[in-house]
N, C-alpha and C positions, 0 to 999 in steps of 0.2 A: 411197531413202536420200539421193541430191541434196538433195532438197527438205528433209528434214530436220535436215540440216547446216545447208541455208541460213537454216533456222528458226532452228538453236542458235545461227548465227554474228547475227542481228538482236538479240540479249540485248545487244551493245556498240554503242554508239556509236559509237565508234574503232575500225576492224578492223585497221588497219596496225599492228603492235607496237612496232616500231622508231619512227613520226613520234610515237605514243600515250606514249613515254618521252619523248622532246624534251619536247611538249609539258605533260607532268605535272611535270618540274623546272625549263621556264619560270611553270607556274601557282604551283609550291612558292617560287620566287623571289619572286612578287606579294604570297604567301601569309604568310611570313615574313621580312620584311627582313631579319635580323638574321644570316641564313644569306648566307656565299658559295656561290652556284651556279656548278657548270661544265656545263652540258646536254649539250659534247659529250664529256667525259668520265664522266660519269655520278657524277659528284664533288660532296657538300657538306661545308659544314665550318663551323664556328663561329667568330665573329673571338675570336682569343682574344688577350691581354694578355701580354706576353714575360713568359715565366716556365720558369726550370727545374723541368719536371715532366711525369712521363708521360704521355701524350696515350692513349686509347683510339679504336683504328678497328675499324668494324664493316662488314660487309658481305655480297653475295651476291647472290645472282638477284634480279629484281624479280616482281613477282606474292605479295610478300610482305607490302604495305605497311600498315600507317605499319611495319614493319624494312623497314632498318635507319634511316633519314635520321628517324624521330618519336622518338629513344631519343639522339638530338644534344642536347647542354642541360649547362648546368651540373654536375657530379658524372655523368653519365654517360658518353655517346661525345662528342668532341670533332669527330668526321669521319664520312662512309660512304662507300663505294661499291657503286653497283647496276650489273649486268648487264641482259643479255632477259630478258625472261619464263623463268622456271625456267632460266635461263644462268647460272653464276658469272662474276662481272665479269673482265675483264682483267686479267691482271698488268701491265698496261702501266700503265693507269687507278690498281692499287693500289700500284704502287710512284711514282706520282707523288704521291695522296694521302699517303702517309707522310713525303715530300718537302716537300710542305706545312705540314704537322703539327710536320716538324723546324726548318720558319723559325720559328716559333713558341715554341717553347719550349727553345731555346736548348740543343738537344742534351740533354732530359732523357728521351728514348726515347718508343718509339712499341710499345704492344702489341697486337696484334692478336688479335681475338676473330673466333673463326673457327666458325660450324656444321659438325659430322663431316657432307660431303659430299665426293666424290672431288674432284670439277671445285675446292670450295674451295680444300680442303687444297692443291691443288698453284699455282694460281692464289697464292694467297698466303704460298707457299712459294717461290715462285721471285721473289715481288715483298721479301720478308725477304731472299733471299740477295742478291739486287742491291743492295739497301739496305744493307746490311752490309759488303758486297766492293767495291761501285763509290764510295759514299758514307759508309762508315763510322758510319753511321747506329745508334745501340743499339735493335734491332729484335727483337723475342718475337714465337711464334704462339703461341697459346693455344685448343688444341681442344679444343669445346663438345662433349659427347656423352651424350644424355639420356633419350633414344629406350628404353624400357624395354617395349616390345610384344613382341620378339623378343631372344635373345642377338644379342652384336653380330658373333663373330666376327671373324676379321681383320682385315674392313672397319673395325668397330667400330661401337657404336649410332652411328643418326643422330644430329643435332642438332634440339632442338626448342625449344621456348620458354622453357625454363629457362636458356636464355645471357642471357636479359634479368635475373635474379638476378646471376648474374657482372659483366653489364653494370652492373647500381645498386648489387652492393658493390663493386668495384675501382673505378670509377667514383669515392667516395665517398672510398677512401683513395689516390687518384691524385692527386686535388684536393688533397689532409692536406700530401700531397711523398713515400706509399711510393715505394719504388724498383724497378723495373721486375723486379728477380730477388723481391723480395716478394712483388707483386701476380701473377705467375705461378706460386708457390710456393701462394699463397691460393687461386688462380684453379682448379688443379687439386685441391686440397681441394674446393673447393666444388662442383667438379663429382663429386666422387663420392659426396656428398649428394641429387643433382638426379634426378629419375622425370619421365617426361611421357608424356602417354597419348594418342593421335587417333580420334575415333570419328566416322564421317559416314553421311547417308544417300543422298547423292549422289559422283561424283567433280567434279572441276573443270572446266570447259571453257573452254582452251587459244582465241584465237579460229584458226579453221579448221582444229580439228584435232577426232577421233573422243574419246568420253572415254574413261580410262583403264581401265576396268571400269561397268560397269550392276549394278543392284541391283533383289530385286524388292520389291514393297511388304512391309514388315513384316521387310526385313531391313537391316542395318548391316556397316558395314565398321569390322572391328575394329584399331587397331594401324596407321593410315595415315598417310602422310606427308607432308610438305610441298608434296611437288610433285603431288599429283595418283595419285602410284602408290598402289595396292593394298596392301592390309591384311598380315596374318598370320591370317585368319580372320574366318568372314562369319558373324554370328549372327544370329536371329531373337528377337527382344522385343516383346512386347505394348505397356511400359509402362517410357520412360527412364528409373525407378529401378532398374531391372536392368542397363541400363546402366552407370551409375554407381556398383551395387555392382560389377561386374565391373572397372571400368577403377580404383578403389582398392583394391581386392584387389590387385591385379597390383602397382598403386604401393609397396602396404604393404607386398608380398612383399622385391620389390626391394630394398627400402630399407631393410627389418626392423625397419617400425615397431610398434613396443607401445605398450601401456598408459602414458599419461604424455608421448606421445612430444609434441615439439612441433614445430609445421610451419608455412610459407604457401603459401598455394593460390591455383592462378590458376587462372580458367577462361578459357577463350579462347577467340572466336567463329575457326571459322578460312573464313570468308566470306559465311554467309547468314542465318547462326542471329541473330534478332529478339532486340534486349534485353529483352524480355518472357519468351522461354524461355531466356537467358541468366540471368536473375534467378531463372528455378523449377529449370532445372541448377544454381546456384549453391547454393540451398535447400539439394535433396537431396543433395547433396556435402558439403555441412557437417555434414548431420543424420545422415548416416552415419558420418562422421568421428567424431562425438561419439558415437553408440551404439556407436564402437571404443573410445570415453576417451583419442580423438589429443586434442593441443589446437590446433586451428585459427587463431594468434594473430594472423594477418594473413591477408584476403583481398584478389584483385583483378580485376575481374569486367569485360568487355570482348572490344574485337575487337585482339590484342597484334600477332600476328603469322598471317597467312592463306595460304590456297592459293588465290586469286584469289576463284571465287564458289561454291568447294565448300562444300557443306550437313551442316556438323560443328561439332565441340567436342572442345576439348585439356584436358586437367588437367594442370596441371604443379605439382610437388611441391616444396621445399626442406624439407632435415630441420635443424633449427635445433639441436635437443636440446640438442648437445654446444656451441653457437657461439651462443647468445643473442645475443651483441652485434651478429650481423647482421644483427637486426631494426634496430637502430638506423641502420645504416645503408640497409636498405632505408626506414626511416620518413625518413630525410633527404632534404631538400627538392631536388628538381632544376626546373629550367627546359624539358626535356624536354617537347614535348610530345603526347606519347602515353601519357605517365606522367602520372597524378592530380596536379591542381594546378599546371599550368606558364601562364605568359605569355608564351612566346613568339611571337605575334602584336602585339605591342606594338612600335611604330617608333622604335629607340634614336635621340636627341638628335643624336648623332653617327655617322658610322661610314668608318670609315677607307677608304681605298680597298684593292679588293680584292687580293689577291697574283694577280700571272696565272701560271699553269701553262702551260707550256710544252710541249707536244706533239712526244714524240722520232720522228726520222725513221731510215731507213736508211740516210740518208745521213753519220747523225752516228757511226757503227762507225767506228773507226780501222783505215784500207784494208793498214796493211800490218802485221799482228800476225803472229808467228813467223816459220817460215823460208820463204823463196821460193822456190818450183818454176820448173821450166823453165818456157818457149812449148809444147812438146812437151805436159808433165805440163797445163799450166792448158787446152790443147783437150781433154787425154782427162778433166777433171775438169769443164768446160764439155760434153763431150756426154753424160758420164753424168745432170749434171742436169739436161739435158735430156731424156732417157730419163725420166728417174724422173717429172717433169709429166706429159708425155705418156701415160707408161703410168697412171699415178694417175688425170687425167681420163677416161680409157678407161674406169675401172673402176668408177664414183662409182655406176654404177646396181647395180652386183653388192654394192659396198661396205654401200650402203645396206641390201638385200634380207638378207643375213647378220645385218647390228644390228637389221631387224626381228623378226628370228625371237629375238635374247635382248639387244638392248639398246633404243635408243629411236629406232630407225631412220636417225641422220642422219650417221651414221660418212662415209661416202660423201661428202656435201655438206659436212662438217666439212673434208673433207681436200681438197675438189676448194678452196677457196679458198686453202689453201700451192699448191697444184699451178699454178692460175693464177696466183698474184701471184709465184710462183718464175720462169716461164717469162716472166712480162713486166718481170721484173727482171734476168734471164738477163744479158743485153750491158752490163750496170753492174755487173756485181759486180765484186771484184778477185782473179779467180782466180788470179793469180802467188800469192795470202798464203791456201790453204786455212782457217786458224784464222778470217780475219776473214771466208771466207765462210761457214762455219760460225756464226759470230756472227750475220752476215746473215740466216740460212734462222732460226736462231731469232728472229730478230724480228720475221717473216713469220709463225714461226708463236704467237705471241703477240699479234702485231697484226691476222691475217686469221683465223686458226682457231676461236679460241672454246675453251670447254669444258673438261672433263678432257683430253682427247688434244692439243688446242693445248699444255695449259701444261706437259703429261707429255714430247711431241716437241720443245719451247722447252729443259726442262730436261736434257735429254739433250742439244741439241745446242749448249747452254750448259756443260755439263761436258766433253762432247769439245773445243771450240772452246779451252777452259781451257785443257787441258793440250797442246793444240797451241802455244797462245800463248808457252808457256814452256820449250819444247824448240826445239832447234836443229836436228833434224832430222825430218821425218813420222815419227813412233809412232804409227801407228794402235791398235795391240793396247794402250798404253795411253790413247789419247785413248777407245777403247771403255770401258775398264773403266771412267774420271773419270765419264765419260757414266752409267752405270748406279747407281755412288755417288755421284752428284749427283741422280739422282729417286729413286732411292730412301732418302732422308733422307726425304719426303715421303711415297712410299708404299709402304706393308705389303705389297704384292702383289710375290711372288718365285716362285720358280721352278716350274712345276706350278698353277698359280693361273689358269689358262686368260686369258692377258694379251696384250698386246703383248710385254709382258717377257718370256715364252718364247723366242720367235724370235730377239729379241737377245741373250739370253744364250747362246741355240746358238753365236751367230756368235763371239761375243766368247771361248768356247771353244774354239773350231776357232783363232782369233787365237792367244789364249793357249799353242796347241800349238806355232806357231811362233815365239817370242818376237819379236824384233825381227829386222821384214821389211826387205827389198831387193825391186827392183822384179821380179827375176826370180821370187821367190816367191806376186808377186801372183795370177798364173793359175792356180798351184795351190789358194793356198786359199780366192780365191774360189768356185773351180770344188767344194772340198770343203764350205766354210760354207753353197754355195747349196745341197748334198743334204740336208747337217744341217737344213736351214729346213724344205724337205720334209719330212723324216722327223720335227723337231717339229711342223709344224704336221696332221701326220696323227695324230698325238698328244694335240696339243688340243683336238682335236674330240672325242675321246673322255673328256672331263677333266668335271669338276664347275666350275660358275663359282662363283668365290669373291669374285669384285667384281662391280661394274657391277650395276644392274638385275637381271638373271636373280637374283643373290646376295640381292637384297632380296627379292623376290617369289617367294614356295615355290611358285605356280602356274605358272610357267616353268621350263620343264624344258630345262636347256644341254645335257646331253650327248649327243652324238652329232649335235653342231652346230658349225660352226666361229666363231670368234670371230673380229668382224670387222677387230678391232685387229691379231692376230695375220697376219692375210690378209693387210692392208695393209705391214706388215714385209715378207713375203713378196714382193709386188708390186716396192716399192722396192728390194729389195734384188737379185733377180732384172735389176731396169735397170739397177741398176750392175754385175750381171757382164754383160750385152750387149753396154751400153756400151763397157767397159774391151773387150772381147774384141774386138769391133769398132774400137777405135780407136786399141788399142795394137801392133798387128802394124805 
């Protein structure tokens, strides 16, 4: 098995992932003058000409490309941000792009086009609410969800290549001067026009990683995803016209297209598939189309958006019927180029100097937000978070082994970086003002975690810190609740949903029983919220997963498995009654 990893991992030239991104947005910098690059923020943007008017940001993991940074140009996005390989970017990253976006255009909003992925949504849900509350910034999301292989569920479909539709019309009336409540009013019509379909005959390979599923010869993976994950079902076809009627069947269904109906269809290479069989997919996709009596009145045939070097093909759908005139605006010219007909390789005459972006620290938190605790209170809240490190990097091998078994193994390593940069931040923070260390731990965890659970544990402890800031005295019972409706504005995962959000919702009820606490209270109900975590998380284990991975792939069976987000609740929460109990006597 070594050796044939070491086989898979010689397909790249570049095996480092992280140096492999540097240096593809210093080559993109050579590649297109006309683009500002930031390589270490993982930020482009177009120099744009001061004008009141909406700016479009796109973004998301990289292993995607030419998305987001080849859909940059004239009439379409004006900005992007890339993450890792299959990582949603930072909200650090995306809340400074928008920042950017807003010297530009003189305060006439920034929307964001976002693919239904967890890590996105929340990632650029917490980079909107900073924009909004710290900077007053007019800031939209706009979730892309297009994914028509399976229902979506609570999660809701993935996103697929059909944001690139949304992308070239809002795009097109952002440039006109609509208005940001417009172009999101549109934004969500159009998306519930949009089908897209994945079908491959390989998975992707990740470098040094196993692929995500094997196939045997003469079979497909039906209904796959961007990242690499697994279908909704594995067929067997002689001959990819069976293919193809399958994956417009399913489009038509969706979409409840008939006789007359009229459409544009992309085909989209999503890594390996030759313009040769991209051109005879393209054929039989028309020609079937036409033996329906759709009318095919725009195609666009290419590699749009990929899953690194997986061996497949997308269809993606717009139903125009009722909206003709968005042909027109898909037929309008952009500078884009990854879209037909752009020059942007061309060295503009002039070009201004670049705007520099400013990379925030921990150290720019205002040290003394709300009320101030003893010497007494700031050692027993300095050695709980110290407990909480410690026991957390203890645990990063157990952490992991759980998200193997129903998510994507790196829960553990995701969370050992807050745990270290907590612990080596420890003796700086300002633990007299809880709220602004609270603000602290979430900038840790948006600046070292990464992923869904960085930007999920960032906005949690962004919402508690909130409502500490603005009381005068510690409410924990409600800095808990702020905490919970503030990620959950983001995400649809509640109570029973086998989540992280389980375990804190125990606690923040056990809270809730005692309204507003005094210190003598504390031993009680920590000592009662830590049996509540127990008893839910022996609960969860028992539960169906309703997000994460296992939720996407019917072949992973969660129940009677424990979830590794909720564990990790469990863990920390566990340190802080040690802590408090040991260092409050």
């Amino acid at each position: 098995m070594a050796n044939e990893n070491s086989k898979a991992d010689e397909k790249y030239l570049l095996k480092n992932g992280r140096v492999l991104l540097k240096e593809m947005f210093d080559g993109l910098a050579y590649t297109y003058p006309v683009f500002d690059v930031y390589p270490e923020s993982r930020i482009i943007g177009l120099k744009l000409k001061s004008e009141k008017r909406v700016c479009l940001l796109g973004g998301g993991g990289s292993g995607h490309e030419p998305y987001p940074f080849g859909y940059i140009g004239d009439g379409m996005l004006s900005a992007s941000v890339s993450g890792y390989v299959f990582t949603c970017c930072s909200s650090l990253n995306i809340y400074q792009a928008i920042k950017y976006l807003n010297n530009y255009n003189c305060n006439g909003g920034v929307l964001l086009i976002v693919a239904n992925y967890t890590g996105d949504v929340f990632n650029f849900g917490l980079a909107c609410e900073k924009a909004k509350k710290i900077d007053n910034i007019d800031v939209a999301e706009l979730i892309v969800s297009d994914d028509c292989s399976r229902p979506g569920g609570k999660v809701g479909k993935r996103g697929m290549c059909g944001l690139l539709y949304v992308i070239k019309i809002l795009g097109v009336l952002a440039k006109r001067g609509s208005s940001i409540e417009d172009l999101l009013s549109l934004g969500k019509n159009i998306n519930g026009k949009l089908a897209s379909l994945g079908i491959s005959a390989t998975s992707c390979n990740v470098p040094g990683e196993e692929p995500s599923f094997l196939l045997q010869k003469g079979e497909f993976e039906f209904g796959v995803g961007l990242h690499g994950e697994a279908g909704t079902s594995r067929v067997k076809a002689c001959d990819v016209k069976d293919l193809i009627r399958l994956a417009v069947d399913k489009i038509c269904s969706t979409l409840g297209l008939k006789e007359f109906s009229v459409i544009c269809l992309i085909v989209n290479n999503l890594g390996l598939v030759s313009h040769i069989e991209l051109g005879a997919l393209a054929k039989y996709a028309k020609e079937y189309f036409d033996e329906l009596k759709i009318d095919v009145s725009r195609m666009f045939v290419g590699t749009f958006i990929v899953s690194l070097n997986m061996y497949g093909f997308q269809l993606s759908v717009i139903d125009v019927s009722d909206n003709q005139e968005w042909i027109n605006y898909i037929d309008e010219e952009t500078s884009a180029f990854a879209w037909p007909g752009n020059h942007m390789s061309i060295k503009p005459i002039e070009k201004q100097k670049s705007e520099s972006i400013k990379i925030p620290k921990i150290d720019d938190i205002d040290p003394k937000l709300g009320v101030c605790i003893s010497e007494k209170g700031s050692l027993i809240l300095k050695s709980i978070l110290k407990q909480i490190g410690e026991d957390l990097l203890k645990n990063v091998d157990v952490l992991n082994r759980l998200d193997q078994e129903i998510g994507d193994g790196d829960n553990g390593s995701t969370i050992s970086r807050f745990a270290s940069d907590l612990l080596t931040n420890l003796n700086n923070l300002p633990l007299n003002y809880p709220a602004s260390v609270l603000y602290s731990l979430a900038f840790i965890c948006e600046d070292k975690m990464g992923g869904a659970s960085g930007a999920l544990y960032s906005l949690l402890l962004t919402g508690a810190a909130g409502h500490l800031a603005s009381m005068n005295y510690l409410d924990w019972t409600g800095a808990l609740k702020n905490a919970l409706d503030t990620s959950m504005k983001y995400s649809s995962a509640r109570k029973g949903d086998k989540t992280m959000f389980d375990p804190i919702i125990a606690i923040h009820e056990v809270f809730q029983e005692y309204g507003n606490l005094n210190a003598r209270d504390y031993v009680t109900v920590l000592e009662k919220a830590l049996h509540r975590v127990h008893d839910v998380c022996n609960d969860v284990k028992q539960m169906k997963a309703e997000f994460g991975k296992a939720s996407y792939v019917e072949s992973v069976t969660s129940v009677g498995k424990m979830d590794a987000g909720a564990y990790g609740v469990a863990l920390w929460f566990n340190a802080i009654h040690t802590a408090y109990m040991d260092t409050s006597k």
